[in-house]
Wavefront OBJ file of the C-alpha trace (Angstrom):
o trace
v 25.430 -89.940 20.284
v 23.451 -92.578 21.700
v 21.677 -91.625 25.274
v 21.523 -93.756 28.071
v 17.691 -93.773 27.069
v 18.039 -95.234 24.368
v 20.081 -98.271 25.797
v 17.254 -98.703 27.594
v 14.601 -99.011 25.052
v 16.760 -101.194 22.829
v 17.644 -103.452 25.727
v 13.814 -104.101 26.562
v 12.680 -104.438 22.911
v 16.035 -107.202 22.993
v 13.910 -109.202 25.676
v 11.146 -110.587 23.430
v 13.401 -110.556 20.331
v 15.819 -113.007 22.002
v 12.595 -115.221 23.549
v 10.897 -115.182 19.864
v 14.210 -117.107 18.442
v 14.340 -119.387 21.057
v 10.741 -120.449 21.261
v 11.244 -120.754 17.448
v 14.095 -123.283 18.129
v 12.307 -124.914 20.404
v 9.131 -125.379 18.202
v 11.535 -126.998 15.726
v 12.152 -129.961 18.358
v 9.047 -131.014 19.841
v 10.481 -133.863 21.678
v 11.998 -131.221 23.931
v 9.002 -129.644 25.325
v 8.351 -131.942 27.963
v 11.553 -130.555 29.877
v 11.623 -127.004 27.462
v 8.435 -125.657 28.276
v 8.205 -125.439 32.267
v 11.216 -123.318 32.217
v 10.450 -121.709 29.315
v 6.932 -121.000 31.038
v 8.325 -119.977 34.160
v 10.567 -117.048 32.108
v 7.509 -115.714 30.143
v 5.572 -115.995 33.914
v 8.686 -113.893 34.986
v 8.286 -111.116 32.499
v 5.029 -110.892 32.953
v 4.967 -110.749 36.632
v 7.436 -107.830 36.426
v 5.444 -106.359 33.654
v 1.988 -106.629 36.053
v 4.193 -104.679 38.750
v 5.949 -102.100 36.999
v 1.990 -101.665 35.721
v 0.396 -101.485 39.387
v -1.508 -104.757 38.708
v -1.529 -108.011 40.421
v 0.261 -110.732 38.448
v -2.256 -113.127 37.335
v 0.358 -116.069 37.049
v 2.344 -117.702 39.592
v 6.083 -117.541 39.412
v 6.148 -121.521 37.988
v 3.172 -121.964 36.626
v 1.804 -124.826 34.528
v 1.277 -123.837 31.031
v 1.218 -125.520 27.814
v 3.320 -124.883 24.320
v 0.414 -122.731 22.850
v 0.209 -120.943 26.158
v 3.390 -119.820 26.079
v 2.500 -118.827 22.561
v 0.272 -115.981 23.506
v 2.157 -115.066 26.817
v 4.904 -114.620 24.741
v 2.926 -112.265 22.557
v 1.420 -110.248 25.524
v 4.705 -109.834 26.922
v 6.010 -108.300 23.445
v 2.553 -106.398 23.482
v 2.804 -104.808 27.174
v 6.324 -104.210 27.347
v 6.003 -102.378 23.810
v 3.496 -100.221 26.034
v 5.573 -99.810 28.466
v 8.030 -97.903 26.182
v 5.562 -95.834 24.524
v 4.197 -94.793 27.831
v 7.613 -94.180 29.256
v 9.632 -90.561 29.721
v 13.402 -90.892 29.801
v 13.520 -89.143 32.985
v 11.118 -92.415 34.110
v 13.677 -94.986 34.340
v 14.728 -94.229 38.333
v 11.226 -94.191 39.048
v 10.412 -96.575 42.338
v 8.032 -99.229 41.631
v 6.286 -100.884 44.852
v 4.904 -104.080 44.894
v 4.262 -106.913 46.575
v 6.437 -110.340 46.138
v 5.468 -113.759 45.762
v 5.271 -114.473 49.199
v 3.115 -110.841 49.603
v 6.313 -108.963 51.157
v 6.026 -105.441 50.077
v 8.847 -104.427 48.288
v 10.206 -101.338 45.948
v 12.572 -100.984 42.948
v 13.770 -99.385 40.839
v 12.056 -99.826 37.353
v 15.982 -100.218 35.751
v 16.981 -102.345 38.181
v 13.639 -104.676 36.942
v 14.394 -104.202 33.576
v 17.890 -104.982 34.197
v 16.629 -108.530 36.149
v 13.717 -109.185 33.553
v 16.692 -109.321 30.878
v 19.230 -111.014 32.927
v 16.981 -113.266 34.468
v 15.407 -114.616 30.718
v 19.255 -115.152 29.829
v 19.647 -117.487 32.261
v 16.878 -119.835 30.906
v 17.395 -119.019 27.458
v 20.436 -120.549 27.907
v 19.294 -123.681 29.601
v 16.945 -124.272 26.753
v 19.277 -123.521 24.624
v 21.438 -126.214 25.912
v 18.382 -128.728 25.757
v 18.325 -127.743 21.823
v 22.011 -128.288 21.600
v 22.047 -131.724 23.549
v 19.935 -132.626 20.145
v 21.825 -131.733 17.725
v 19.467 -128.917 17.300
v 20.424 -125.270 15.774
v 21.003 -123.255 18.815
v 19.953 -119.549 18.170
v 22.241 -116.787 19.468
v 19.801 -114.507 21.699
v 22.700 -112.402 23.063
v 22.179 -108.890 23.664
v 25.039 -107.621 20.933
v 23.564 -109.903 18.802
v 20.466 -107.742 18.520
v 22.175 -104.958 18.607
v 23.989 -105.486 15.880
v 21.340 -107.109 14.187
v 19.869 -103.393 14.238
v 23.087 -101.781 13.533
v 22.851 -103.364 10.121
v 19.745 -103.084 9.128
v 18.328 -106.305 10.276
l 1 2 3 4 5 6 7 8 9 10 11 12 13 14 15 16 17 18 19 20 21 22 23 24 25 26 27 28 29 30 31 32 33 34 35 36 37 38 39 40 41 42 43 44 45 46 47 48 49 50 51 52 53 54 55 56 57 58 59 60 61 62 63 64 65 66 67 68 69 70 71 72 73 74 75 76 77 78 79 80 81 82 83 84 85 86 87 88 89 90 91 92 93 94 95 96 97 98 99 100 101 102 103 104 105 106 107 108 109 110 111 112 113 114 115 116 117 118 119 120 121 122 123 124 125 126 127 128 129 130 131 132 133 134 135 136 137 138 139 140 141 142 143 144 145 146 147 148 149 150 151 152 153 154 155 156 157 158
């Protein structure tokens, strides 16, 4: 049997998995960077701001910031990198931990770390999907980057 755990550490290793085949799609159309890539840097900036607080670090990006393609490159990598670390480093019993932090407008704040893992996910859905539709709207291959796609992905072997 599978423990709630477990759900966890596949649904945060889904996060990078599912921004890997869309930045993939996306590198396949490079006339759709000019519009892809702000959003698309504005999710990795998102992960990574989450990632910095769950860490005890200030972010070092702002929430929309200006990158370029190869930029998003190696955030995209770092991401994949630190929230690796973050499941090494991470006890089952860790997931209800409280993380405190300051926002974007310096409000202090707590959460959760599930609840941020649960938003980091949800949150890179959201503009996954309005990439995807960018890739779509030229007659590109859209990638499937849902959750149970992974997961079943893993189920058999892939």
């Amino acid at each position: 049997m599978t423990s709630p755990s477990d759900h966890i550490v596949t649904f945060v290793q889904w996060i990078p998995w599912a921004d890997h085949r869309i930045c993939d799609a996306m590198g396949r159309h490079p006339e759709l960077l000019k519009n892809a890539v702000p959003i698309f840097s504005h999710l990795l900036a998102a992960e990574h701001i989450w990632l910095s607080r769950i860490n005890g670090h200030d972010p070092r990006l702002a929430v929309w910031p200006t990158l370029t393609w190869d930029d998003c490159i190696s955030l995209l990598n770092e991401n994949e990198v630190g929230y690796g670390r973050l499941l090494e480093s991470m006890a089952s019993n860790q997931v209800d931990r409280v993380v405190s932090y300051c926002d974007s407008k310096g409000n202090a704040n707590s959460t959760a770390l599930i609840d941020i893992i649960f938003h980091v996910g949800s949150h890179g859905s959201y503009h996954r999907g309005q990439i995807a539709k960018m890739i779509g709207s030229v007659g590109g291959q859209v990638p499937y980057t849902d959750y149970f796609v992974f997961v079943s992905a893993l189920q058999n072997g892939g």
